[in-house]
C-alpha positions as CSV (number, residue, x, y, z in Angstrom):
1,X,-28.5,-26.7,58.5
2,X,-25.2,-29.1,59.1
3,X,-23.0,-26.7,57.2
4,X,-24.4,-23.4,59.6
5,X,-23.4,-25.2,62.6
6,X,-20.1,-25.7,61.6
7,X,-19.9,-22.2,60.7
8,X,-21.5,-21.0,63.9
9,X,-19.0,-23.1,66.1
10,X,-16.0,-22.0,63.8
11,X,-17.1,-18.2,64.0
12,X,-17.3,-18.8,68.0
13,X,-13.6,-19.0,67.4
14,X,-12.9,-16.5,65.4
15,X,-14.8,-13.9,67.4
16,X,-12.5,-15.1,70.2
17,X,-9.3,-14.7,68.3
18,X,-11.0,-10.8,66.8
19,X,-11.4,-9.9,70.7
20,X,-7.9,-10.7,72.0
21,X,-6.6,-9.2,69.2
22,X,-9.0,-6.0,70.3
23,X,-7.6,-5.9,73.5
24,X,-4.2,-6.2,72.6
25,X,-4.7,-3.3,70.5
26,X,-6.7,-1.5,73.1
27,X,-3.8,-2.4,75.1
28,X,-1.4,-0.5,73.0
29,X,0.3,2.7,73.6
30,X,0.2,3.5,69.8
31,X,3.8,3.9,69.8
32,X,6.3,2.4,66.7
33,X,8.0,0.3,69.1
34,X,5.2,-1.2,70.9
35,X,3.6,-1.7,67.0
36,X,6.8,-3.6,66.4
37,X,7.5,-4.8,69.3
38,X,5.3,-5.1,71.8
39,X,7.9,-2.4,74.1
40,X,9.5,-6.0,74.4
41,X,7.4,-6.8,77.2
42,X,6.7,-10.3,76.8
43,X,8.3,-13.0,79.3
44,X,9.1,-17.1,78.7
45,X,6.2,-18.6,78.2
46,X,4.5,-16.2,75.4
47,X,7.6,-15.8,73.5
48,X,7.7,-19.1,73.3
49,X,4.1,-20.0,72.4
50,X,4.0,-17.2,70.3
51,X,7.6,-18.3,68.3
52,X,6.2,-22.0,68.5
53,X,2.7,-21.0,67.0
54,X,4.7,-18.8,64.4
55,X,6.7,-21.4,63.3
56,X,4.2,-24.6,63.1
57,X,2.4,-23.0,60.3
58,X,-0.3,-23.8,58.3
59,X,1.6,-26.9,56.7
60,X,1.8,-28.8,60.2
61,X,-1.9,-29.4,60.0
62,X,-1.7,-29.6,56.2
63,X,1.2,-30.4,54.7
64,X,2.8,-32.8,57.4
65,X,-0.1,-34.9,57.2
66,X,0.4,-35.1,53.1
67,X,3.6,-35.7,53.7
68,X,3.0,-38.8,56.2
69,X,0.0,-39.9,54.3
70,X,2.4,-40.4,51.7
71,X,5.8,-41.8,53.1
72,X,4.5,-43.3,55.8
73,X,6.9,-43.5,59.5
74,X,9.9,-42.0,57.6
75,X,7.9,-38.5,58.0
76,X,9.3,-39.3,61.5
77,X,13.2,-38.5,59.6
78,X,12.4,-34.7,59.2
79,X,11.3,-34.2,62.7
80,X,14.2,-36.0,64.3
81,X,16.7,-34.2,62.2
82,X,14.6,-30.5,62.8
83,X,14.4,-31.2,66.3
84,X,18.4,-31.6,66.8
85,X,18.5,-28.5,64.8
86,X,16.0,-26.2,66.6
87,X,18.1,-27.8,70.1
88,X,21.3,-26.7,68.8
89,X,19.8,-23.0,68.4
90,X,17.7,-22.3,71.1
91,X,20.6,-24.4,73.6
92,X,23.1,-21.1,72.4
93,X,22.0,-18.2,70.5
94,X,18.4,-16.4,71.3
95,X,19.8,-14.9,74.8
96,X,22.5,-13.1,72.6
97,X,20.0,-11.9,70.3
98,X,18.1,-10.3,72.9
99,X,21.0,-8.8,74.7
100,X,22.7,-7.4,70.9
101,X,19.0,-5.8,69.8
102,X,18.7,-4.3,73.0
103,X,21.9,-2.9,72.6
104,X,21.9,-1.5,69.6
105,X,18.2,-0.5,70.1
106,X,17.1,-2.7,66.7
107,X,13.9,-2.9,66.4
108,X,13.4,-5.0,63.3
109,X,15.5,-7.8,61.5
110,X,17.0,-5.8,58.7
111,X,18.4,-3.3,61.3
112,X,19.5,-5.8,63.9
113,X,21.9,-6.9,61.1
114,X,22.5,-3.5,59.8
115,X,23.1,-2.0,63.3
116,X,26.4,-4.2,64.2
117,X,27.8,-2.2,61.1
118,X,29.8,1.0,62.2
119,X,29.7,2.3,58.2
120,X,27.0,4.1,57.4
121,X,27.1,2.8,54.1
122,X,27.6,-1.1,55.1
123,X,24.9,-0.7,57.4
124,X,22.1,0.8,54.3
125,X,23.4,-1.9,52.2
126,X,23.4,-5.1,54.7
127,X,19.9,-3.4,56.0
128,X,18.6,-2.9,52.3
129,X,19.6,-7.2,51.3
130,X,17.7,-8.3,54.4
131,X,14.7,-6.2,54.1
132,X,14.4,-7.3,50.0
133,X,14.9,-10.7,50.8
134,X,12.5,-10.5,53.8
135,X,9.8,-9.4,51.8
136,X,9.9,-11.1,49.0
137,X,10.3,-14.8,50.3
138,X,8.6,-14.5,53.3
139,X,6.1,-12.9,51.5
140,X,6.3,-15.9,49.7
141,X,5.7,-18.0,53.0
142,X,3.2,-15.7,53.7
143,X,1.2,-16.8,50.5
144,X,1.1,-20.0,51.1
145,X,-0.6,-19.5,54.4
146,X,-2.9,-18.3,52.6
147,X,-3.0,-20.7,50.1
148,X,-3.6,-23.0,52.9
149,X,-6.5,-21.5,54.2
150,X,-7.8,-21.6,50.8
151,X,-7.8,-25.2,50.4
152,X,-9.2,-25.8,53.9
153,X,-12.2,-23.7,53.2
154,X,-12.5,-25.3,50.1
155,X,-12.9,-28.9,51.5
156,X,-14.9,-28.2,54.4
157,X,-17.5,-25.8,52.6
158,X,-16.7,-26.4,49.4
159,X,-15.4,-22.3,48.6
160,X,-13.7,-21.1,46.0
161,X,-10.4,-20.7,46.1
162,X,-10.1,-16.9,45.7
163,X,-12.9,-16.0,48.1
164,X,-11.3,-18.2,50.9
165,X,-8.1,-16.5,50.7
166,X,-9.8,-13.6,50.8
167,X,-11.7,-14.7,53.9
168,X,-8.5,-15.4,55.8
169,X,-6.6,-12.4,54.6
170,X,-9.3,-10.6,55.9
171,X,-9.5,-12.0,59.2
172,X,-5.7,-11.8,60.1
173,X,-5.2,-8.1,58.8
174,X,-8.7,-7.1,61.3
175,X,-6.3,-7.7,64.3
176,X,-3.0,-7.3,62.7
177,X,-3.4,-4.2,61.1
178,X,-4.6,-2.5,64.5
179,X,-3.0,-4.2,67.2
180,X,0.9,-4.7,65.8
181,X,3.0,-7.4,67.3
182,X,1.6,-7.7,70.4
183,X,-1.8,-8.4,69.1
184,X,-0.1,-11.1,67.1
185,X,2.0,-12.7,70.0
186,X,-1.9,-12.3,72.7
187,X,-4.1,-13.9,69.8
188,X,-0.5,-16.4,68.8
189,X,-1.1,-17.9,72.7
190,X,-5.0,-18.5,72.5
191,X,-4.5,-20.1,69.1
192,X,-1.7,-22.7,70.5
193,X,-4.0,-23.8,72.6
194,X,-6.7,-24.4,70.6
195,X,-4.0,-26.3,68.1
196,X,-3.0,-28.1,70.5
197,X,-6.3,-29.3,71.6
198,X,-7.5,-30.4,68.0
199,X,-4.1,-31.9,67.1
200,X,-4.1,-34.5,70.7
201,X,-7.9,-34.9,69.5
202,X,-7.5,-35.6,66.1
203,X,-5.0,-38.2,67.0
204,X,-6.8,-39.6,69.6
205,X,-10.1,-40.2,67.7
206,X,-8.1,-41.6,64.6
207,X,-6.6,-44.1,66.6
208,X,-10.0,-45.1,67.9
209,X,-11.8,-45.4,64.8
210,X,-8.7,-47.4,63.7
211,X,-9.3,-49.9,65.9
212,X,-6.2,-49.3,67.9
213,X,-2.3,-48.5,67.6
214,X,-1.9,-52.7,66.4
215,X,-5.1,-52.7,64.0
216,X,-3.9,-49.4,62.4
217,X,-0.4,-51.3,61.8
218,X,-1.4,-54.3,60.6
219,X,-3.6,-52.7,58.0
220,X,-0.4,-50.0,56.8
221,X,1.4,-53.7,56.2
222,X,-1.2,-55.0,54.0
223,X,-1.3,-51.8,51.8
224,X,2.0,-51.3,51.9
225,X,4.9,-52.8,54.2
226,X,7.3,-49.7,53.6
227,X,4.6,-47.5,55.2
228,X,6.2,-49.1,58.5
229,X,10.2,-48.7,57.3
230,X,11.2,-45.9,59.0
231,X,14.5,-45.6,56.3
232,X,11.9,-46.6,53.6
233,X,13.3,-45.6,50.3
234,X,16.9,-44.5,51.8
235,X,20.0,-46.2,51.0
236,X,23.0,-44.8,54.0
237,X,24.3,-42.8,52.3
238,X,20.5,-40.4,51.7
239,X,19.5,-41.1,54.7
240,X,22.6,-39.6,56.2
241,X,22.2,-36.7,53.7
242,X,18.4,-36.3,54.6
243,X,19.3,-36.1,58.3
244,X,22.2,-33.7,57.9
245,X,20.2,-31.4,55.6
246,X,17.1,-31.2,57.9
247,X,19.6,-30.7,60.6
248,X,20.6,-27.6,59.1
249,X,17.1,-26.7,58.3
250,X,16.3,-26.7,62.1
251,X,19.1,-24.4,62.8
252,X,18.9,-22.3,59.7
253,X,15.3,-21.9,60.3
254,X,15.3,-21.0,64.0
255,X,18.3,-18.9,63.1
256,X,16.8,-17.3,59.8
257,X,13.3,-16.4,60.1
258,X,12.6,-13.3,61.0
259,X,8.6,-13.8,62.2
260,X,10.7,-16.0,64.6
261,X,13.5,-13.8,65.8
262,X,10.9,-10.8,66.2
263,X,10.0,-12.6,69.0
264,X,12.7,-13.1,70.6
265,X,13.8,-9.1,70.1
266,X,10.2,-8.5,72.1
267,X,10.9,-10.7,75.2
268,X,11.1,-8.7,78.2
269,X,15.4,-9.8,79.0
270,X,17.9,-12.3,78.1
271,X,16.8,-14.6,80.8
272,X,13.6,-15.1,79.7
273,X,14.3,-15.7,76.0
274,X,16.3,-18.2,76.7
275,X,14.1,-19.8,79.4
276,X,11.9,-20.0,76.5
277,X,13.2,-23.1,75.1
278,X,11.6,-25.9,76.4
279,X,7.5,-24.1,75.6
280,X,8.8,-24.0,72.1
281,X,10.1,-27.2,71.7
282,X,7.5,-28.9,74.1
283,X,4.8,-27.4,71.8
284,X,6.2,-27.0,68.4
285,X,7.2,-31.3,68.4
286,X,4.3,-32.7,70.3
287,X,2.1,-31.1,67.6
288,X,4.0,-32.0,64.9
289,X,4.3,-35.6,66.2
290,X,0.8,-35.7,66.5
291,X,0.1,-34.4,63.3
292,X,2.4,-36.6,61.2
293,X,1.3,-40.1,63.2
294,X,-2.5,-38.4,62.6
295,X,-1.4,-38.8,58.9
296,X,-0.3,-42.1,59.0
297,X,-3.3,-43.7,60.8
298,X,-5.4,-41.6,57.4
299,X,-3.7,-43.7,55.3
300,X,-5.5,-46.4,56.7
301,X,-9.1,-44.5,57.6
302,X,-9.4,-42.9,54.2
303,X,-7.4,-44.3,51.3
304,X,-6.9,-43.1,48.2
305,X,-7.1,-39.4,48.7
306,X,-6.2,-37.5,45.6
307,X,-4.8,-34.9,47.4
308,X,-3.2,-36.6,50.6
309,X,-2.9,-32.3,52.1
310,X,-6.8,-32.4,52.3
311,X,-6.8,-35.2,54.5
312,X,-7.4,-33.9,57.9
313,X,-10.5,-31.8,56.7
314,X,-11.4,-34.8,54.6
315,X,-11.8,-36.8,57.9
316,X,-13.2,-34.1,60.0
317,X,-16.4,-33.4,57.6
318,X,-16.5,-37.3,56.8
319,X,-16.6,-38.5,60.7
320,X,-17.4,-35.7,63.1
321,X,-21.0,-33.9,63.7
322,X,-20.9,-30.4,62.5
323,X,-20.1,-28.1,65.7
324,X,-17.0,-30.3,66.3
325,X,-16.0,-30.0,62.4
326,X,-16.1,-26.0,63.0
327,X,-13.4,-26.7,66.1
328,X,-11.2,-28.1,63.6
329,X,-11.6,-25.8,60.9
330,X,-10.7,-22.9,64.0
331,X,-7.4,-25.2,65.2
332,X,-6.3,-25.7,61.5
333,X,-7.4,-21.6,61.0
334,X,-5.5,-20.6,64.2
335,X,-2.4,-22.4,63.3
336,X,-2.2,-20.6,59.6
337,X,-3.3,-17.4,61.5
338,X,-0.8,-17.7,63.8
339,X,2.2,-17.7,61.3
340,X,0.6,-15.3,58.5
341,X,0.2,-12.6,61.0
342,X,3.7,-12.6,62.1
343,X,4.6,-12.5,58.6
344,X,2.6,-9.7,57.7
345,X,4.4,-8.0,60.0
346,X,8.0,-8.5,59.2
347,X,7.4,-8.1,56.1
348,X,5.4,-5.1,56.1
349,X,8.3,-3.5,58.4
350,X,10.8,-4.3,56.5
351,X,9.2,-3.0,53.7
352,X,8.1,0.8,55.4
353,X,10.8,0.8,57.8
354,X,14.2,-1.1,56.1
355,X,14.1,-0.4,52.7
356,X,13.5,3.5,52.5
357,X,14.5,4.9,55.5
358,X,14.2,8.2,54.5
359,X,10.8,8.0,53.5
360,X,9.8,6.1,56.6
361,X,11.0,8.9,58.3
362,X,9.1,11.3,56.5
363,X,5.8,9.5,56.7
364,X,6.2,8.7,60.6
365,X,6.4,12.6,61.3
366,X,2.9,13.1,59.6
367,X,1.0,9.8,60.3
368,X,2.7,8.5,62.9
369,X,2.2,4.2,63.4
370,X,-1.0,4.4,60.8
371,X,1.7,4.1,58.1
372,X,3.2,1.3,59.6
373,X,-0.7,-0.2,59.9
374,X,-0.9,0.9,56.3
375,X,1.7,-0.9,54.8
376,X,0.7,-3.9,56.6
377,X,-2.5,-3.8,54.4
378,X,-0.9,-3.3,51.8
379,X,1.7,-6.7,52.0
380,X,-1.7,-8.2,52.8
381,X,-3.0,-7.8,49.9
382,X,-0.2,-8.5,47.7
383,X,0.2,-12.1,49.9
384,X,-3.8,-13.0,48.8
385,X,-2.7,-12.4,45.0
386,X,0.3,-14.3,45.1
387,X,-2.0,-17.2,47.0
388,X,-4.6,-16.8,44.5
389,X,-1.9,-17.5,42.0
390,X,0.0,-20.3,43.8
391,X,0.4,-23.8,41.7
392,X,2.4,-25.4,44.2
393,X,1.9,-27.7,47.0
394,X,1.3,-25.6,50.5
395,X,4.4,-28.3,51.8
396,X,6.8,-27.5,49.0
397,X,6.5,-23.4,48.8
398,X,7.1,-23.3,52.9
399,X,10.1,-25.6,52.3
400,X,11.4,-23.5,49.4
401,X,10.5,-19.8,50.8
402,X,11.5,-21.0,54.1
403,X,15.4,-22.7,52.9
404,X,16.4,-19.5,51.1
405,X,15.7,-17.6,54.1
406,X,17.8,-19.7,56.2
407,X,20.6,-20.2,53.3
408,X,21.0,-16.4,53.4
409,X,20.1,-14.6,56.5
410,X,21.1,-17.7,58.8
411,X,24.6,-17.8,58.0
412,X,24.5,-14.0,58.6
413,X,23.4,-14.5,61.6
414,X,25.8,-16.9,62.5
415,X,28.5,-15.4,62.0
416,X,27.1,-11.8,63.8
417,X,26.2,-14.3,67.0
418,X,29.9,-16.3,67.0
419,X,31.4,-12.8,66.9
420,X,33.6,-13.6,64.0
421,X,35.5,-10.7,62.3
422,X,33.6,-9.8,59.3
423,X,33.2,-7.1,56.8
424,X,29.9,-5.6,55.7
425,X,31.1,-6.6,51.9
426,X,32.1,-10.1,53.2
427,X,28.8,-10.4,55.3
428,X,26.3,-8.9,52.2
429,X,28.3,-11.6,49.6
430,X,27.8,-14.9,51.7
431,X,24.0,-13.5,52.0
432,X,24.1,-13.5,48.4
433,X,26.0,-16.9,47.8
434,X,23.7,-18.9,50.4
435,X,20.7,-17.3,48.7
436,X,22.0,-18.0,44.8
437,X,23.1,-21.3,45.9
438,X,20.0,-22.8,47.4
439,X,17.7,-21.6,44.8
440,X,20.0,-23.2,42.3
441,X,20.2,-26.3,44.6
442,X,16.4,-26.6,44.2
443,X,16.0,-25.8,40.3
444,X,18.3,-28.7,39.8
445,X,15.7,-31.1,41.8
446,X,19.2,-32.1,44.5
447,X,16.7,-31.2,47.4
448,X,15.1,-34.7,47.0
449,X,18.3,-35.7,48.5
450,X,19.8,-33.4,50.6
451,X,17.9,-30.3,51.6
452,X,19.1,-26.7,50.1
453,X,19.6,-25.1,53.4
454,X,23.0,-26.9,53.9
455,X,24.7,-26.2,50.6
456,X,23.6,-23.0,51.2
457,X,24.8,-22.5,54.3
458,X,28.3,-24.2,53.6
459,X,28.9,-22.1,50.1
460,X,27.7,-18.9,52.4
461,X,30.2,-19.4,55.2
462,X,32.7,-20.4,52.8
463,X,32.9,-17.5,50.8
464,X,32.6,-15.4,53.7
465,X,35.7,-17.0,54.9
466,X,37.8,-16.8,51.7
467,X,37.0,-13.2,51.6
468,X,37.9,-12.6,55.0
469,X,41.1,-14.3,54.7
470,X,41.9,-13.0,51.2
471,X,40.6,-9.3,50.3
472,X,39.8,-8.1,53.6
473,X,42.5,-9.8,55.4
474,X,43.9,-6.6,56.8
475,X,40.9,-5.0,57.7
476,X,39.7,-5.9,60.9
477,X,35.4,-4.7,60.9
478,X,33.3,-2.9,63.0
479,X,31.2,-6.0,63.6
480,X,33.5,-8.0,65.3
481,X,34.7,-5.0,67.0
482,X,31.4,-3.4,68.7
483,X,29.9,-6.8,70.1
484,X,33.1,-7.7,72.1
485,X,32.9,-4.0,74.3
């Protein structure tokens, strides 16, 4: 009986998320770009709800609580450092990203890389590198959404895993499939919300039960007194490379990802990209915040959890009557919902769009968008079989799939954005080097100190700048060139 409550009151939800997403498709001209895209009609405040519910993630509700339930305050450290990071970017960069995809009329990440290339042949190869590395790690990313869901379902009704990714998969693609990206940035909004409201809820009642903000303390000192250190297990010199290396995961993240960037090709000018700075940031940290001193306060409401990333649903079916555990099965669904849909989609066009043009072009002028909505069925499915297979914490794939993104595309990006004179071979090696390096940086276990996203953005911007100033030091590059006129 308990267990069919929670199920009605989480289906409420999810019937809710399955009608905007109906009406957005409804609401669709059945056009590639508005598929894509949206026909870029979204202004501040959805672009940046949507990019802010993209980028939370299913780990903000899982894995940042792990992550505090096990360090304690220090979890603080990442947000900080990510926070100075996402600043830097959206203070600078995403009006210029709307302004250059407009321009060049790019409709996708790949080709708004690809398109500041004058040579045909640059522009198929820098286009071909971001599309593979698109869909593989943020396929990847995708995965553990997934993965995520899984292990939610699994604590709250006791599923197995492969059925609840399967469950999730299958809710996502409904709405994703049909309605493109604007479905994806209309169901993004309502889902903030209802994130939002679980997240300042969940914190609210944990600090209740705990007997207050004082009790809650005083308890973390008696199991352990570096639970309350914020540099707990740092000596200067990590701390200053934890920091620096988040830092650079902020940018490189903001900067990198293309479920992010979509969005900021969709909004409706420059003006209102950039004007949506503050919803992100106002949204993305308060629920973060929330989640990670949420985590903290479990450490004292329910110790010894085996697995501190089931500790939020742990609490929920533990403390809460059934229809309010279904509310926060639908906040922790709509914030994995929210990301994997976005990534379905980038990944999906990169792979029908990006990486055979030709045949993209072909199949366009017999099906028209349905093989667009076809092949993001098809990167659905693939992401549930790579989550069914997934050994790895939900925290540790995001941070991995997540860091070679940035390692590559960022500094890519960076360098297209600052104007710099480039080369398309220059541009394709440092994509290449940032990508190598960080996955190396990560074999060799040197992300427990300093995060892989910043030695792979250095070694990335410092080959490209050897090149530039050794082989192609005479030839000035179309790049450069075609976004100063």
């Amino acid at each position: 009986m308990e267990s069919g409550i929670t199920i009605f009151s989480f289906g409420l939800f999810l019937v809710i998320f399955l009608w905007v997403g109906a009406l957005a498709a409804k609401s669709s001209d059945n056009t590639e770009s508005d598929y894509l895209l949206g026909s870029r009609s979204f202004g501040k405040v959805f672009v940046g709800l949507s990019a802010g519910a993209t980028g939370n993630s299913g780990w903000i509700m899982i894995g940042a609580v792990g992550m505090a339930y096990s360090m304690g305050v220090s979890a603080l450290l990442m947000v900080i450092a990510m926070f100075l990071g996402e600043v830097t970017f959206w203070t600078f960069f995403p009006d210029k990203i709307n302004q250059i995809s407009r321009k060049e009329n790019s409709q996708t990440i790949p080709e708004f890389l690809g398109s500041t290339v004058k040579k045909p042949q640059g522009r198929r190869i820098i286009t071909l590198i971001v599309a593979v590395i698109t869909v593989v790690f943020i396929g990847a990313y995708t995965a553990a959404q997934f993965a995520a869901a899984a292990k939610t379902l699994d604590v709250f009704f006791g599923v197995d895993p492969t059925i609840g990714a399967l469950i999730a998969a299958a809710s996502i693609l409904v709405y994703c499939v049909t309605g493109g990206l604007r479905a994806s940035i209309w169901t993004d909004v309502v889902q903030a919300f209802v994130v939002m409201f679980v997240c300042f809820g969940m914190l609210a009642v944990a600090i209740i039960a705990g007997g207050g903000v004082s009790e809650i303390i005083s308890e973390l000192n008696q199991i352990d007194p570096q639970l309350m250190n914020l540099t707990a297990g740092f000596s200067w010199l990590t701390l200053v490379a934890y920091l620096v290396g988040f830092f650079f995961f902020g940018l490189g993240f903001d900067i990198s990802q293309p479920q992010v960037l979509v969005r900021l090709l969709a909004g409706r000018s420059p003006q209102e990209v950039k004007e949506a700075k503050w919803v992100y940031l106002a949204y993305v940290y308060s629920t973060w915040i929330a989640m990670v001193l949420f985590g903290i306060a479990c450490r004292v409401l329910i110790p010894n959890i085996s697995d501190p990333e089931q500790a939020l649903p742990l609490y929920a079916t533990q403390q809460f009557n059934p229809f309010l555990v279904g509310i926060v099965l639908a906040g922790v669904f709509s914030v994995i919902a929210s990301t994997a849909d976005s990534q379905l989609l980038v990944c999906s066009s990169a792979l029908a769009r990006d990486i055979s043009p030709a045949l993209h072009r072909r199949m366009s002028r017999k099906y028209g968008v349905k093989y667009e909505q076809f092949m993001t069925l098809v990167v659905g499915i693939l992401a549930v079989i790579a989550a069914i297979s997934i050994s790895s914490t939900v925290f540790s794939l995001v941070l991995f799939a997540s860091g070679v993104v940035a390692s590559s595309l960022g500094p890519a990006m960076l360098i297209i954005l600052l104007k710099r004179r480039t080369h398309y071979l220059a541009l394709n090696s440092m994509m290449l080097a940032g990508l190598s390096t960080a996955i190396l940086w990560r074999i060799l276990g040197f992300n427990n100190i300093l995060s892989e996203v910043c030695p792979g953005f250095i070694v990335a911007v410092l080959v490209h700048e050897v090149l530039m100033k050794s082989v192609f030091k005479t030839k000035s590059h179309a790049i450069g060139e075609t976004l100063r006129k």
